[in-house]
Backbone bond lengths (Angstrom), bond angles and torsions (degrees), N, CA, C in turn:
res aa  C-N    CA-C-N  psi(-1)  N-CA   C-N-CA  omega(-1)  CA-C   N-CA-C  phi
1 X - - - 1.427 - - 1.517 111.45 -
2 X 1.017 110.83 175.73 1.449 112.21 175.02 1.758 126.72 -81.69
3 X 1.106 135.43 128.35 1.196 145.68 -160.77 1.353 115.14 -44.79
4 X 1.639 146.86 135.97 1.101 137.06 -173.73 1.190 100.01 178.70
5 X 1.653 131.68 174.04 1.496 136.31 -168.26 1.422 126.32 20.00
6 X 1.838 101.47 48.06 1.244 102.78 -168.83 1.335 138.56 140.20
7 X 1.773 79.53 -76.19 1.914 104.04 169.39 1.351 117.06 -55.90
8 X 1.169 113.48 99.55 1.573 98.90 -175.54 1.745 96.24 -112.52
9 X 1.408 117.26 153.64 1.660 104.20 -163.18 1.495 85.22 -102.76
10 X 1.192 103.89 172.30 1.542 128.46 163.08 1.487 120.16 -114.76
11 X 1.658 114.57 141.74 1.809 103.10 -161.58 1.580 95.30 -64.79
12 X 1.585 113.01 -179.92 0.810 141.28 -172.07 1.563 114.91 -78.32
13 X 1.586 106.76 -40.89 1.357 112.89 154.68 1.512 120.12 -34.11
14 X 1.276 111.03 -59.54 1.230 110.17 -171.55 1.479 128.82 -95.81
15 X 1.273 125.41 -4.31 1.299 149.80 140.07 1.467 100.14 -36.67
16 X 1.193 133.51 -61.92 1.500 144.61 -171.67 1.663 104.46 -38.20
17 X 1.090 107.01 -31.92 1.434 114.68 -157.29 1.619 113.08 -63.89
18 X 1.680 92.66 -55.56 1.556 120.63 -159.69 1.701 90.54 -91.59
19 X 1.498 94.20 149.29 1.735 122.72 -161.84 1.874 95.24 -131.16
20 X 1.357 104.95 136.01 1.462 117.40 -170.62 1.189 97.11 -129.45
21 X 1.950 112.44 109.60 1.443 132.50 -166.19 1.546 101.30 -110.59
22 X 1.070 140.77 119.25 1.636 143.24 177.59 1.336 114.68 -132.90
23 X 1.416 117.84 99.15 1.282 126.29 163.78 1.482 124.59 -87.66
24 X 1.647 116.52 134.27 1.445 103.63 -176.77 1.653 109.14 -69.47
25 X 1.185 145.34 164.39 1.616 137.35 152.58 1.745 106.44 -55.85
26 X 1.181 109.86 141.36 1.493 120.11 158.61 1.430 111.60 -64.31
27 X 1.495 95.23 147.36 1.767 92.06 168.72 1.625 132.02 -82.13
28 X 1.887 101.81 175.32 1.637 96.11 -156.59 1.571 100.01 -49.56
29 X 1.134 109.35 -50.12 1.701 134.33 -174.49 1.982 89.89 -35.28
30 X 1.303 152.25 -62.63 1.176 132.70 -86.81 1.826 72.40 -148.30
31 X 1.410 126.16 -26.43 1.055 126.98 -173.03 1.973 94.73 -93.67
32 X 1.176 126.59 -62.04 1.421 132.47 153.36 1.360 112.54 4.50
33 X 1.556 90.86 -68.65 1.629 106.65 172.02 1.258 134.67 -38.12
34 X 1.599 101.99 -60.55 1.213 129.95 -177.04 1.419 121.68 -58.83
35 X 1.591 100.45 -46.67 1.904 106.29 -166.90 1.540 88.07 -76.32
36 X 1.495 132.45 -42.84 1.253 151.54 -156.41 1.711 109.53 -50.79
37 X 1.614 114.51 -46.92 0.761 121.24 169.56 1.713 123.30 -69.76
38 X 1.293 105.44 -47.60 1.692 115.79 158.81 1.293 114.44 -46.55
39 X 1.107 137.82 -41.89 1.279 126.84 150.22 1.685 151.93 -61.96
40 X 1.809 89.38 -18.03 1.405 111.04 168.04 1.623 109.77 -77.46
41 X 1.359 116.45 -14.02 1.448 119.51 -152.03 1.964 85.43 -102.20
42 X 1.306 89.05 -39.14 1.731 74.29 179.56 1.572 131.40 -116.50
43 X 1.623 89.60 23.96 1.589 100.21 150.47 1.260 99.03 -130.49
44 X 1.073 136.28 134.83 1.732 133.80 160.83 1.902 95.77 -121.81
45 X 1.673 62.34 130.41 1.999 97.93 -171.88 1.649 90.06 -39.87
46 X 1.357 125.56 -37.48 2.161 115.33 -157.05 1.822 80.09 -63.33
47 X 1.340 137.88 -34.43 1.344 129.24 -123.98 1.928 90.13 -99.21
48 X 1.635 111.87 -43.33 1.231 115.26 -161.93 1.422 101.69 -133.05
49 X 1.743 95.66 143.22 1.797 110.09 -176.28 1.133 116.81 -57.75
50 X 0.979 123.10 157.98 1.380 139.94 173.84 2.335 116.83 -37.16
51 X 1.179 108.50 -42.34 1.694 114.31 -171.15 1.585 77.53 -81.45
52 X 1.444 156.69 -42.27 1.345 133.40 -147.73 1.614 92.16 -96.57
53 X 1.560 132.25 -26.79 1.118 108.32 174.99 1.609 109.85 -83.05
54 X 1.038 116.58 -14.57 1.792 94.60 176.59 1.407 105.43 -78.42
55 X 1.362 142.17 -21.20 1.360 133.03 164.27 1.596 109.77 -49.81
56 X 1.581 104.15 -71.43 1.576 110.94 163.18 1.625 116.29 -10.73
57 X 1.565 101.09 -65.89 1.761 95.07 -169.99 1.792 112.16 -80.76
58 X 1.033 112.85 0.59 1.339 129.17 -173.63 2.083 115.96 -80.57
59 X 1.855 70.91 -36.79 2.099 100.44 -168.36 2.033 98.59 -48.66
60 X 1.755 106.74 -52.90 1.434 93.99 -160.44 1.239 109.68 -63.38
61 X 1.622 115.90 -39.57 1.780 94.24 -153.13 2.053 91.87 -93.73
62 X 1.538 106.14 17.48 1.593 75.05 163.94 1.684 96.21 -110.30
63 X 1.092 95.00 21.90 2.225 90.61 170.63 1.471 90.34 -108.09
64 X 1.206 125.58 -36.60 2.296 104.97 178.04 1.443 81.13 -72.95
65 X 1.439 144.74 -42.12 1.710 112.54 -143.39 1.634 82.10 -65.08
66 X 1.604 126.82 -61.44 1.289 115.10 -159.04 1.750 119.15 -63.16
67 X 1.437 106.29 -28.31 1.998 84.29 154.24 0.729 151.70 -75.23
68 X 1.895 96.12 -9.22 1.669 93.07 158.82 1.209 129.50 -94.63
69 X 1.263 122.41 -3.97 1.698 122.43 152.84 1.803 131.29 -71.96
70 X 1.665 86.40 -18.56 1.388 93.67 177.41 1.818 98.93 -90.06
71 X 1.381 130.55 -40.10 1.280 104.64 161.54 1.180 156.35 -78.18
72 X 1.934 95.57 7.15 1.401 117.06 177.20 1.547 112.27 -91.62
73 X 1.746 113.74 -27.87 1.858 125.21 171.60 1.061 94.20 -63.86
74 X 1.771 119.84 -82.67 1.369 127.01 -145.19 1.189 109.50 -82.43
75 X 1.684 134.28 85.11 1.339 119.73 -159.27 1.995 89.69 -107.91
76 X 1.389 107.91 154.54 1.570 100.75 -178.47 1.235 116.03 -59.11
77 X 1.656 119.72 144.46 1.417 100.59 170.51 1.745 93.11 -122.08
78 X 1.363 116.73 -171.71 1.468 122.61 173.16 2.009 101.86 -48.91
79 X 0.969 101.97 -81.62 1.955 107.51 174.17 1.429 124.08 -39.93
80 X 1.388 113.08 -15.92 1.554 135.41 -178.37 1.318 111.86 -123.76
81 X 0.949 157.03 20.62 1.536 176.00 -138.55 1.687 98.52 -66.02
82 X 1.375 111.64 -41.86 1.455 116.68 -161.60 1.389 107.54 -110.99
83 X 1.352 117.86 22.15 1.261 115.78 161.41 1.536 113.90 -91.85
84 X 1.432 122.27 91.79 1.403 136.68 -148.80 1.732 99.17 -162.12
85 X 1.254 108.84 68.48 1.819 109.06 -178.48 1.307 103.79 -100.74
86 X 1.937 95.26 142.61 1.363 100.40 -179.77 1.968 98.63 -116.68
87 X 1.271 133.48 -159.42 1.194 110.64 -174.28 1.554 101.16 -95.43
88 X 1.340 132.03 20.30 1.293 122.42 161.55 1.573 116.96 -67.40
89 X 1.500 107.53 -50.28 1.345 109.58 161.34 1.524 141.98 -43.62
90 X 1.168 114.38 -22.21 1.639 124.53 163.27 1.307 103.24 -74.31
């Protein structure tokens, strides 16, 4: 439709420019995995006792439990725009 309350369009020329990249998130399972191994790589069980590796395997899913409470509190608002965490931010 035609532009109004806002929408204001941009020509087509310049539309051309900009590229729209959308990745779904991996799952809890597949991310688990992922950090899980990063953590196996930089503790190896020969190196550390037994009480520091059960923290170790303990570390990922209490870093997803806390992004997902931190992206379920801090959700963006208009004044907060950039409250948008992914788990790089932890």
């Amino acid at each position: 439709g035609t532009p109004g309350g806002g929408k204001n369009d941009i020509p087509n020329r310049l539309k051309r420019q900009f590229f729209k990249f959308n990745m779904v998130l991996p799952s809890i399972t597949s991310i688990n995995d992922i950090y899980g191994q990063m953590l196996a790589g930089r503790f190896p069980k020969k190196e550390f006792d037994g009480d520091t590796m059960d923290v170790v395997s303990k570390m990922t899913t209490a870093t997803i439990e806390l992004w997902d409470k931190m992206k379920m509190k801090m959700l963006p608002t208009p004044a907060k725009f950039h409250y948008v965490f992914n788990m790089r931010d932890l």
